[in-house]
C-alpha distance (Angstrom), angle and dihedral (degrees) to the residues before:
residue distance angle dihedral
X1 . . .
X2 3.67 . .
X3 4.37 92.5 .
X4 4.01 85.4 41.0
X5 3.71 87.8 66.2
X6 4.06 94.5 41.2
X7 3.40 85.1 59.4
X8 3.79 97.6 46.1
X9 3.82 87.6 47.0
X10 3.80 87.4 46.5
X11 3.47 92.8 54.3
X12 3.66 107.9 44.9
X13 3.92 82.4 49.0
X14 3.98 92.4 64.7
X15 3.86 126.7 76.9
X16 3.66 123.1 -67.1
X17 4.30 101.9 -117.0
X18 3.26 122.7 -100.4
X19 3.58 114.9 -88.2
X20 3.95 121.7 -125.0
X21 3.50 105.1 -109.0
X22 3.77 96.8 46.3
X23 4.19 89.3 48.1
X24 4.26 83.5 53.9
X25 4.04 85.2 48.2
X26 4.28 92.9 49.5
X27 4.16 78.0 40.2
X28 3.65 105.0 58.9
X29 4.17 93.0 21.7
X30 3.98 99.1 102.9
X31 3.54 102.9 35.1
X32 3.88 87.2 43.0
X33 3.76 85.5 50.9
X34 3.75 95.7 38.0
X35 3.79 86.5 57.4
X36 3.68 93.1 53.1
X37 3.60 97.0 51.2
X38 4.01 88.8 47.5
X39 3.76 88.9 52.8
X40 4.17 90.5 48.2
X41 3.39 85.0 52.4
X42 3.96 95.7 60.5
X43 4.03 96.5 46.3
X44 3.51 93.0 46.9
X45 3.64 89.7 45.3
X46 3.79 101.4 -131.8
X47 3.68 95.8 158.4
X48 3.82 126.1 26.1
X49 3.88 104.1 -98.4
X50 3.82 92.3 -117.1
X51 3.69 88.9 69.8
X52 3.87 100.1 32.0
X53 4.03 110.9 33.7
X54 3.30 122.7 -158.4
X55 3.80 119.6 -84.2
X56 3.88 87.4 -122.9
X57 3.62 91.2 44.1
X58 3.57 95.6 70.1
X59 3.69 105.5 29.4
X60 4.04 95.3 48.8
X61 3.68 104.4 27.6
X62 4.07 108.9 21.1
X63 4.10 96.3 30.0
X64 3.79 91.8 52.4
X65 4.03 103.5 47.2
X66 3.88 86.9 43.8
X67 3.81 91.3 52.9
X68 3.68 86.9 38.9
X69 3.70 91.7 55.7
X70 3.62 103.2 41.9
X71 3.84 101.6 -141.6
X72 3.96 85.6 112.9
X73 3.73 91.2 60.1
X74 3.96 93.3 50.9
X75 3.42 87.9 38.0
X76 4.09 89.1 54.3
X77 4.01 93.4 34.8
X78 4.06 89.9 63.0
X79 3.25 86.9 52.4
X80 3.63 104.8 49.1
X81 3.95 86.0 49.8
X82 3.65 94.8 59.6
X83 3.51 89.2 49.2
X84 4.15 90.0 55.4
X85 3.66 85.7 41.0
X86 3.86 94.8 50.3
X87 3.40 96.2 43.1
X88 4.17 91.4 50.1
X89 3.45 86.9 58.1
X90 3.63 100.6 48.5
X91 4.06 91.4 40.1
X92 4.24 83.9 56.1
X93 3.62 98.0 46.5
X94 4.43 100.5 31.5
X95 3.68 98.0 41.9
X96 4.32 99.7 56.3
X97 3.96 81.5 40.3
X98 3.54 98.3 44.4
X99 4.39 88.9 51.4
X100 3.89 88.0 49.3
X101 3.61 93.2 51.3
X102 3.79 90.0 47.1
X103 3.82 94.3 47.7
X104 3.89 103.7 43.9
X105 3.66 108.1 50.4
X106 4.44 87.8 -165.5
X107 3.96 82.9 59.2
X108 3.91 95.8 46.4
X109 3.84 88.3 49.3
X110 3.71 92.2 50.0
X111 3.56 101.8 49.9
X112 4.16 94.3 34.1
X113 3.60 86.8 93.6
X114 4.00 97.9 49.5
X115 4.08 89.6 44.0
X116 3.58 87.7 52.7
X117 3.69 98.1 51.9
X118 4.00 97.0 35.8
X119 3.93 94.0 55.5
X120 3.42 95.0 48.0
X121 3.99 95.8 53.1
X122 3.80 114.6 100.9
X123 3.66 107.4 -118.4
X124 3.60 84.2 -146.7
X125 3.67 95.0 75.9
X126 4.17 93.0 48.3
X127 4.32 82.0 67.6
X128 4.26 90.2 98.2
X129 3.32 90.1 42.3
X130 3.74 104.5 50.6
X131 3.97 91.3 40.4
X132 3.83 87.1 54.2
X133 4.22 88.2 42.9
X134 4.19 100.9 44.5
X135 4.05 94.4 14.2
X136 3.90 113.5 -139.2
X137 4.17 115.0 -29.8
X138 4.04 138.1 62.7
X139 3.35 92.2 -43.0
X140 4.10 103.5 70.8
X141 3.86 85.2 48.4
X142 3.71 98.4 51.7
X143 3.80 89.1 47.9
X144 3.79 85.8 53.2
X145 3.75 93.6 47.0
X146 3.75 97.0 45.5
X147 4.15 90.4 51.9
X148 3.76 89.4 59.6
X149 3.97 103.4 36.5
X150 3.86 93.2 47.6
X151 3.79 98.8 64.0
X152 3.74 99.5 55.0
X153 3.91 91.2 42.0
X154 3.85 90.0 43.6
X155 4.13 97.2 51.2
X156 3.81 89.0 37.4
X157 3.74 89.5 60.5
X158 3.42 94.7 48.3
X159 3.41 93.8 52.2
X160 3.69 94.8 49.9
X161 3.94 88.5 53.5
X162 3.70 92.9 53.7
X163 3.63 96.0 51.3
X164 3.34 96.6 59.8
X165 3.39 115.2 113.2
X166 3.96 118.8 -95.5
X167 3.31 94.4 -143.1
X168 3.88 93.4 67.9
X169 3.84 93.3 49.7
X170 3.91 86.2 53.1
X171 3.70 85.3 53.9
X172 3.92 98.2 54.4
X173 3.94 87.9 47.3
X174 3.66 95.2 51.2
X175 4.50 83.1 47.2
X176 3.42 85.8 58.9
X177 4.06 98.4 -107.5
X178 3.70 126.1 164.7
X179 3.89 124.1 -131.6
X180 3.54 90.6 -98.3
X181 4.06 96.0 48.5
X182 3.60 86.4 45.2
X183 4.33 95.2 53.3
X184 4.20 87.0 42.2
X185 3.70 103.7 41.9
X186 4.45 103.5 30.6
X187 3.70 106.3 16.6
X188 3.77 109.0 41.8
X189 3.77 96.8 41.4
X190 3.82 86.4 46.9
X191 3.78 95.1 51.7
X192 3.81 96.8 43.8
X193 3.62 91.7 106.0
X194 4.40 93.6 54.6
X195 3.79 86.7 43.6
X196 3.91 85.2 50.5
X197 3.80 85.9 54.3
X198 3.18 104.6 54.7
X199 3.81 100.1 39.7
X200 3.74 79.4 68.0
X201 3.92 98.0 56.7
X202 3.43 90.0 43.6
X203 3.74 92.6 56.6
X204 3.90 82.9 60.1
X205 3.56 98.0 43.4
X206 3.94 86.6 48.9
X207 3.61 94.6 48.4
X208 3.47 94.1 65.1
X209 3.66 101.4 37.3
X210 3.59 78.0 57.1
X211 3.74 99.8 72.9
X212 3.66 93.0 41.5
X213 3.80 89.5 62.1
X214 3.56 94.1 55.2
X215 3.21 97.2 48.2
X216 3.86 92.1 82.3
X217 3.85 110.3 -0.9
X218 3.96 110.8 56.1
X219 3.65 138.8 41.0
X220 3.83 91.7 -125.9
X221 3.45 147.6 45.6
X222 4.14 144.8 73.9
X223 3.89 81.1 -70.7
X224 3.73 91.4 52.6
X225 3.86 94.1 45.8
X226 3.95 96.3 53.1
X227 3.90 91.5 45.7
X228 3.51 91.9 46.3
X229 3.74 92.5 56.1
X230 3.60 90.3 43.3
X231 3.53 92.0 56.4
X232 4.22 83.5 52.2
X233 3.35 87.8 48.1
X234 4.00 86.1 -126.7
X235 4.22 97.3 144.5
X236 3.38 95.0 -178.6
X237 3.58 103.2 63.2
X238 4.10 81.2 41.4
X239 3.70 81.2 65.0
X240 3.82 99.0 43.6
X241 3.51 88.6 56.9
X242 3.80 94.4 49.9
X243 3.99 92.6 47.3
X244 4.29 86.3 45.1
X245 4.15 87.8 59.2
X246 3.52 100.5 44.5
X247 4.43 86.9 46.5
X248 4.06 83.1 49.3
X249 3.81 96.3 38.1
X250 4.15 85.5 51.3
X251 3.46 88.5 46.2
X252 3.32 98.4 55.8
X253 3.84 100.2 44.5
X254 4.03 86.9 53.4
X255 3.85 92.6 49.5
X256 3.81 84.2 46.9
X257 3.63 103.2 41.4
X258 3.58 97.7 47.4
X259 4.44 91.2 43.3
X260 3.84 85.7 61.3
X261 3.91 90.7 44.3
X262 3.92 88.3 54.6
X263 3.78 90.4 43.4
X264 3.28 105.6 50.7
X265 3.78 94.9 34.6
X266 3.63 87.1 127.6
X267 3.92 95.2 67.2
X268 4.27 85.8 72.2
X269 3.78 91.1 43.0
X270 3.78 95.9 51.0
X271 4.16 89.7 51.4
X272 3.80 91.2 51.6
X273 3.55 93.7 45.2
X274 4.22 86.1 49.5
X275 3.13 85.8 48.3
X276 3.64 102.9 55.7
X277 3.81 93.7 46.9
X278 3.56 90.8 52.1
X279 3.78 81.7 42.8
């Protein structure tokens, strides 16, 4: 009873939650702010209007006839399946590395210093070098895409498979399990949830490595639209395209975030229920 009550008092000693309507107001605060210094910027005529349009240039004039259209939304739907193709790759390749390197200490040591060095490396600068590899097309992009996703996915991995508890690799051992029924049956299942976690940031990451790629390598693409109307010098479809992937990229992270909270539901059910026993 005693804990019950240090929890109560615990409790009522935190912050009340935020309320809806002031969560919406920290929500739409920056871009509403963002829009207002943008639209300052016009009347006071801070940059020539050919380079800075008018907020309600592009949001009532340019927005509409792309929507109307529709070469935004096959523009935005190539890109979204390079993304899901990217990220495939890099899920099938990082996440058997990633529970190798968290198993075998000797293998985590001998590839520390090539993780180390390949996440840090812009993917930016591997552009020449996957034009001059795949040549102009899908493929260039993909490489791109899978050279980002892969290193969160990988490390995440490994992290979930050292986390697990020792105690439950003991247990396999003593059963009689190999290495391989041990990584299948204990360590994936128990490091779902990290994998889960950084599939998610590597969506992000490969969302905007994305748009880089098709800047130069496909015919395509949100990339392709914005440098195509920068090459017409049109810089208010430049700025549709840039509000269209930050919608889709907030999109996505909302779809994402709130499939791994309905997933892994469980993980807040199985504290309170510790919790209560130890209660």
């Amino acid at each position: 009873m005693s804990s019950i009550a240090g929890a109560r008092q615990a409790s009522a000693g935190r912050k009340a939650p935020v309320s809806r309507g002031r969560r919406l107001a920290y929500t739409f605060s920056v871009p509403v702010a963002t829009l207002a210094a943008w639209q300052l910027a016009t009347w006071f005529e801070l940059s020539p209007p050919y380079l800075l349009p008018p907020p309600e240039q592009v949001f009532l004039h340019t927005f509409p006839r792309e929507i109307a259209e529709g070469r935004i939304f096959l523009h935005a739907t190539e890109s979204i399946k390079r993304v899901l193709l990217g990220i495939a790759l890099a899920a099938a390749t990082g996440i058997p590395i990633g529970l190798i390197i968290g198993y075998w200490r000797d293998t985590r040591d001998w590839a520390n210093t090539l993780i180390n060095a390949g996440r840090v490396l812009p993917p930016a600068s591997l552009i020449p070098l996957a034009v001059i590899w795949f040549g102009i097309g899908d493929a260039p992009a993909l490489f791109l895409i899978w050279f980002t996703c892969i290193w969160p996915i990988l490390l995440n991995t490994a992290a979930g498979v050292q986390g697990v508890e020792k105690i439950l690799r003991d247990g396999a051992l003593t059963m009689g399990a190999s290495s391989r029924q041990i990584i299948a049956t204990v360590l994936l299942p128990s490091s779902v949830p990290q994998i889960a976690a950084g599939v998610r940031l590597a969506f992000g990451l490969g969302w905007s490595v994305v748009v880089t790629s098709e800047l130069l390598a496909v015919r395509n693409g949100l990339g392709f639209y914005i440098w195509n109307a920068r090459m017409l010098f049109s810089m208010d479809e430049v700025f549709v395209g840039i509000v269209i992937i930050g919608i889709i990229g907030v999109i996505l992270d909302v779809i994402l975030r709130e499939t791994q909270g309905w997933l892994f539901r469980w993980q807040r059910t199985a504290v309170v229920r510790g919790c209560l026993k130890m209660a």
